[in-house]
C-alpha positions as CSV (number, residue, x, y, z in Angstrom):
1,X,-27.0,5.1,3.7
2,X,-25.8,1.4,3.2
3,X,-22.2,0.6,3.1
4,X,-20.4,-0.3,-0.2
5,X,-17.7,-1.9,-0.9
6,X,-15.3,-1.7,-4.1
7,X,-12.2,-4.1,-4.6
8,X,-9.9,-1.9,-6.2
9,X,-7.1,-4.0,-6.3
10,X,-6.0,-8.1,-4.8
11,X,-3.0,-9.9,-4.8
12,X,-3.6,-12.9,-3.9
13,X,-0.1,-14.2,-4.3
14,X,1.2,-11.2,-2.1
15,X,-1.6,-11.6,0.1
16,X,-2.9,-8.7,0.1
17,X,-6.0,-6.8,-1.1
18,X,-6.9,-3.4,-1.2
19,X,-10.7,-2.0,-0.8
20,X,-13.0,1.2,-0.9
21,X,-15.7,1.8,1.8
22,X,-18.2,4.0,0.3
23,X,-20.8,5.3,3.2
24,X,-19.3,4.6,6.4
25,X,-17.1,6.8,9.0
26,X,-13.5,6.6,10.2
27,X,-14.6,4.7,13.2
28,X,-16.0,2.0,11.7
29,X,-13.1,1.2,9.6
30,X,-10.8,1.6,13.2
31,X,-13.6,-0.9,14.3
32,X,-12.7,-3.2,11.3
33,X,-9.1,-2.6,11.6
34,X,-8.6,-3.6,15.5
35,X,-10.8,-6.9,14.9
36,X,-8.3,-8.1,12.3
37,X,-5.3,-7.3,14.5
38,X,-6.7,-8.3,17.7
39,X,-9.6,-10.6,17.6
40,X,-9.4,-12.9,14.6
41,X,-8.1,-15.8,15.5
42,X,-5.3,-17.6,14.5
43,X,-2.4,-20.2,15.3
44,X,1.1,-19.9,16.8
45,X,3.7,-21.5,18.3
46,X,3.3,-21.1,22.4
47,X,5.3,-23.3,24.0
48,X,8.5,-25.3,23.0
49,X,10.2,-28.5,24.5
50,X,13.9,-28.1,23.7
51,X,15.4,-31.7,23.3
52,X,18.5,-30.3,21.2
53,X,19.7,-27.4,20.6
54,X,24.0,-27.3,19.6
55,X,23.3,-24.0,17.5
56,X,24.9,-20.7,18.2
57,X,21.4,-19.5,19.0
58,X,20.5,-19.4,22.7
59,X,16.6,-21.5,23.5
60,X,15.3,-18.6,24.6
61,X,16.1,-16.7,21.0
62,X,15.0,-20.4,19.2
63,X,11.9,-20.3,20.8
64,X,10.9,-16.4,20.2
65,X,12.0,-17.2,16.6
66,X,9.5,-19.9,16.0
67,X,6.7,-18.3,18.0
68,X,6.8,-15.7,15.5
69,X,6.5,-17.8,12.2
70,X,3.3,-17.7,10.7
71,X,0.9,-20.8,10.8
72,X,-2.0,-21.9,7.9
73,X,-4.8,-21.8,10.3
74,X,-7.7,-24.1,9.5
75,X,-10.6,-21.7,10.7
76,X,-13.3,-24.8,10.2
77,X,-11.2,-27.2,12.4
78,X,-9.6,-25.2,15.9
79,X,-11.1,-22.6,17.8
80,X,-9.9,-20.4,21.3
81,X,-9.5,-22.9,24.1
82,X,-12.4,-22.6,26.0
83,X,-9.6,-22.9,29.0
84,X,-6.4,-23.7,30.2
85,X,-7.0,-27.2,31.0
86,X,-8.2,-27.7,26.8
87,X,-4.3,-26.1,26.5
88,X,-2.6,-28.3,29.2
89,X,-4.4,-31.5,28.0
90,X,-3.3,-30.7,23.8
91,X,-6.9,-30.5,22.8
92,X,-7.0,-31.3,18.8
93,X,-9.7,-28.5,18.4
94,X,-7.3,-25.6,20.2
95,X,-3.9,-27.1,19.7
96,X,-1.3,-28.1,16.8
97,X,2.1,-30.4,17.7
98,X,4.6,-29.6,15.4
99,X,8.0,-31.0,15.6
100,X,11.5,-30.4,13.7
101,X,14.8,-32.2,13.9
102,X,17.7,-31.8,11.7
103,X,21.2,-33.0,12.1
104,X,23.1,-31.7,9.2
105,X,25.1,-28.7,8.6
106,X,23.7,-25.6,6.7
107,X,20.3,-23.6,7.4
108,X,17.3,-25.4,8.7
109,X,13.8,-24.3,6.9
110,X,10.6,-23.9,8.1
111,X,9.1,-26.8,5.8
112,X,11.1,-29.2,7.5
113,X,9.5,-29.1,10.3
114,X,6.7,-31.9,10.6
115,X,3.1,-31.0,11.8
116,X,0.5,-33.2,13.0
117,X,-2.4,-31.2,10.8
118,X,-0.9,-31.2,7.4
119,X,-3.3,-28.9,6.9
120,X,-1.1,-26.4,9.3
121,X,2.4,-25.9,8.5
122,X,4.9,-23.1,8.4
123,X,3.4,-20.4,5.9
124,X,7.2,-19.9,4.5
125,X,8.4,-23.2,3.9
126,X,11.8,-22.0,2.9
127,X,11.9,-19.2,6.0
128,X,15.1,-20.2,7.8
129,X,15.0,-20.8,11.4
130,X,18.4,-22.0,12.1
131,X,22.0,-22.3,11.2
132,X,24.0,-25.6,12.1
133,X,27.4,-26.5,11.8
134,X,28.9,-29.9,11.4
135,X,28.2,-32.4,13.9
136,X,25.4,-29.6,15.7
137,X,21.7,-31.2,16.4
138,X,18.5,-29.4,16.7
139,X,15.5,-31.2,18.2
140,X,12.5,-29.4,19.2
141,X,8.6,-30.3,19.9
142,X,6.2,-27.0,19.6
143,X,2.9,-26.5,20.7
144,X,0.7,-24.2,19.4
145,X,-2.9,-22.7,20.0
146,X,-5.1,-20.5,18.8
147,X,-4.9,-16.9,20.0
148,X,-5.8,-13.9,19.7
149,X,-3.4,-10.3,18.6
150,X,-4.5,-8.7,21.9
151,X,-2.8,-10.8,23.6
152,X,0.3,-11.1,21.3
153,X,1.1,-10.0,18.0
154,X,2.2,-13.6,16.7
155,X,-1.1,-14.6,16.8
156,X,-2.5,-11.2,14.7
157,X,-3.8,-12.3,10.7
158,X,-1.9,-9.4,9.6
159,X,-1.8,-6.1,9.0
160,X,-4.5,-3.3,8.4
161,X,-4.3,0.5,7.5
162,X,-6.9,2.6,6.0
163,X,-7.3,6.5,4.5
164,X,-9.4,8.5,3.4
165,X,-9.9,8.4,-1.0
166,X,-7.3,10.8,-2.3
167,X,-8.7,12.3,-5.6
168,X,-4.8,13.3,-7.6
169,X,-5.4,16.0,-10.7
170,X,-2.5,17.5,-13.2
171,X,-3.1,20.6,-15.0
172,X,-0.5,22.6,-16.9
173,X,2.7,21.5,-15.1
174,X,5.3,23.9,-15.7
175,X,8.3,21.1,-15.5
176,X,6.9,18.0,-16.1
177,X,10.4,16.0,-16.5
178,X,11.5,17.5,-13.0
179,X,8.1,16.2,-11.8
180,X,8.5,12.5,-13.5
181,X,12.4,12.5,-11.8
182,X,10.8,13.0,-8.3
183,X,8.0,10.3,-9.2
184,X,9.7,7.2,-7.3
185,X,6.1,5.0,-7.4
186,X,5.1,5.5,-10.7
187,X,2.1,7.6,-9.7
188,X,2.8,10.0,-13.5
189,X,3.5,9.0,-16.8
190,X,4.9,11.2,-19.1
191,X,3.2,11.5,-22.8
192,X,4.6,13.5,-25.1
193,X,5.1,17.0,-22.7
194,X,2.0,16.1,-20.6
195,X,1.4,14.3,-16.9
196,X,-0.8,11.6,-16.5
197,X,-2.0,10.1,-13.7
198,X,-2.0,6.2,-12.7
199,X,-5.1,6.0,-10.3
200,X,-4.1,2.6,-9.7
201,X,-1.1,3.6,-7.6
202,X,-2.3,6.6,-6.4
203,X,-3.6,4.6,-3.5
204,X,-0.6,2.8,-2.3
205,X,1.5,6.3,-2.7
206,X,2.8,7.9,0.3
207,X,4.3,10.6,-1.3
208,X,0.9,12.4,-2.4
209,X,1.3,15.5,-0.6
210,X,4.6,15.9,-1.4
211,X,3.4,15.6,-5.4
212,X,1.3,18.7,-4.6
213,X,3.8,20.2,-3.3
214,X,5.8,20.4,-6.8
215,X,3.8,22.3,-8.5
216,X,0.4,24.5,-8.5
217,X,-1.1,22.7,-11.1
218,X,-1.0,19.5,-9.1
219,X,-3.9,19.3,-6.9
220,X,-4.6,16.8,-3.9
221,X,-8.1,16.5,-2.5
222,X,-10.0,14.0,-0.2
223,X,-13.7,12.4,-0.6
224,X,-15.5,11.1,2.5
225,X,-14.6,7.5,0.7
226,X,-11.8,5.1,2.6
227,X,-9.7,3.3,1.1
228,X,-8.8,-0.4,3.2
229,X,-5.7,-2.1,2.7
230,X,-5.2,-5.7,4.4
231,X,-2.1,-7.3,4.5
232,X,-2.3,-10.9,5.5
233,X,1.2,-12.8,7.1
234,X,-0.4,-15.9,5.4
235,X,-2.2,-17.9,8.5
236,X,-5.6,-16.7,6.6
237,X,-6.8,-15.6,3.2
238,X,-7.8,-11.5,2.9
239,X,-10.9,-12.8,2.4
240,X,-11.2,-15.3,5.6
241,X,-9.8,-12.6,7.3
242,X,-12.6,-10.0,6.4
243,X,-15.3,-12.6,6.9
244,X,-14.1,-13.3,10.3
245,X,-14.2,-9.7,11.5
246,X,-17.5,-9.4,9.8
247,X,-18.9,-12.2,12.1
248,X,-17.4,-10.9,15.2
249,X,-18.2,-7.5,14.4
250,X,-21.9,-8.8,14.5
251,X,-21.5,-10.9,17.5
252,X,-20.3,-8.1,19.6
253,X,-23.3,-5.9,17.9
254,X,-25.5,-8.5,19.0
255,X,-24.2,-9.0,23.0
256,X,-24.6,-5.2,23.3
257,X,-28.1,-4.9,21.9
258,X,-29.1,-7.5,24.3
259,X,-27.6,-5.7,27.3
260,X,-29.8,-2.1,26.2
């Protein structure tokens, strides 16, 4: 049977998407799962020169800090270093300079910090990354590279989860009020004396099984359908993010056909 896929609901703004898998097993969507959080590539902060630094917040701190905000990643223009001597010589096709000064008192944000790609900046421009006082500097030059999540988690897309489809039906509840007061995710509306469903929540709910649990008229049952959700941190697009996985998916498919 050929896999199918069904967007049931994107946000790009949130960056997020959520997807059905018609015709395929748990494993594979593991499979599609650990490529986005380990193999898809993307950039981050690795090392940091520390020129300045007055703020109450040690370098060491500083430097986890920034490693761990999210870069725009231009898939089309870096790549993994090939080695360490592409890292140690600031190749432009595995490496980003980014550097960020600031000498007056309040918060310093993440979109002041100037990047050699402006292509690759920050993802949250207004993200803080630290608090001077009056007559405190901050100075630093950052180096990042393209990694991969199994080696650290700054450098992971995002975040993936999947289920399988939960199928949510209402008979004759006895109470519906006392059902719609324990509702927190707006899974029911109440019409007239009558539950109603919103299948477009149902999916995000967490609280499913505990719905059942209310009454004997509310029934929970599972098809052999999954339902994907991707959250990306904003390097890449849901969508550059899938069609990365897809290609490495296929490249390690490849490699291990040759190998038979």
């Amino acid at each position: 049977m050929a896999i199918k896929l069904h967007k049931i609901k994107e946000e790009k703004k949130n960056n997020n998407i959520i997807f059905r898998i018609e015709g395929a097993s748990e494993a594979f969507a593991n499979t599609v799962r650990r490529l986005i959080v380990e193999e898809v590539p993307t950039l981050a902060v690795e090392n940091v020169e520390i020129k300045d630094n007055d703020s109450a917040l040690f370098d060491e701190m500083l430097a986890l800090r920034l490693g761990l905000t999210p870069i725009k990643t231009d898939m089309k223009s870096y790549r993994l270093p090939e080695n360490e001597d592409e890292i140690t010589e600031k190749s432009a096709r595995c490496t980003l300079q980014i550097r960020l000064k600031s000498a007056k008192k309040g918060y310093v944000y993440a979109e002041e910090a100037e990047s050699s790609d402006p292509k690759c900046v920050f993802v949250q421009a207004k993200m803080p990354i630290i608090k001077l006082l009056s007559k405190q500097k901050l100075d630093v030059t950052m180096t990042a590279i393209m990694g991969q999540g199994k080696d650290h988690i700054k450098w992971a897309p995002g975040w993936a989860f999947y289920m399988k489809e939960p199928v949510l039906k209402v008979g004759a509840v006895k109470d519906p009020q006392r059902v719609m007061d324990m509702c927190t995710d707006n899974v029911f509306t109440l019409k007239g004396n009558k539950l109603q469903v919103n299948q477009d929540n149902v999916y995000q709910s967490r609280l499913l099984t505990y719905y059942a649990e209310l009454d004997d008229n509310i029934t929970l049952d599972y098809t052999d359908n999954i339902i994907f959700t991707l959250e990306s941190w904003g390097q890449l697009s849901c969508k550059e993010i899938l069609l990365k996985s897809a290609d490495i998916l296929i490249e390690k498919a490849t490699q291990f056909e040759q190998q038979i």
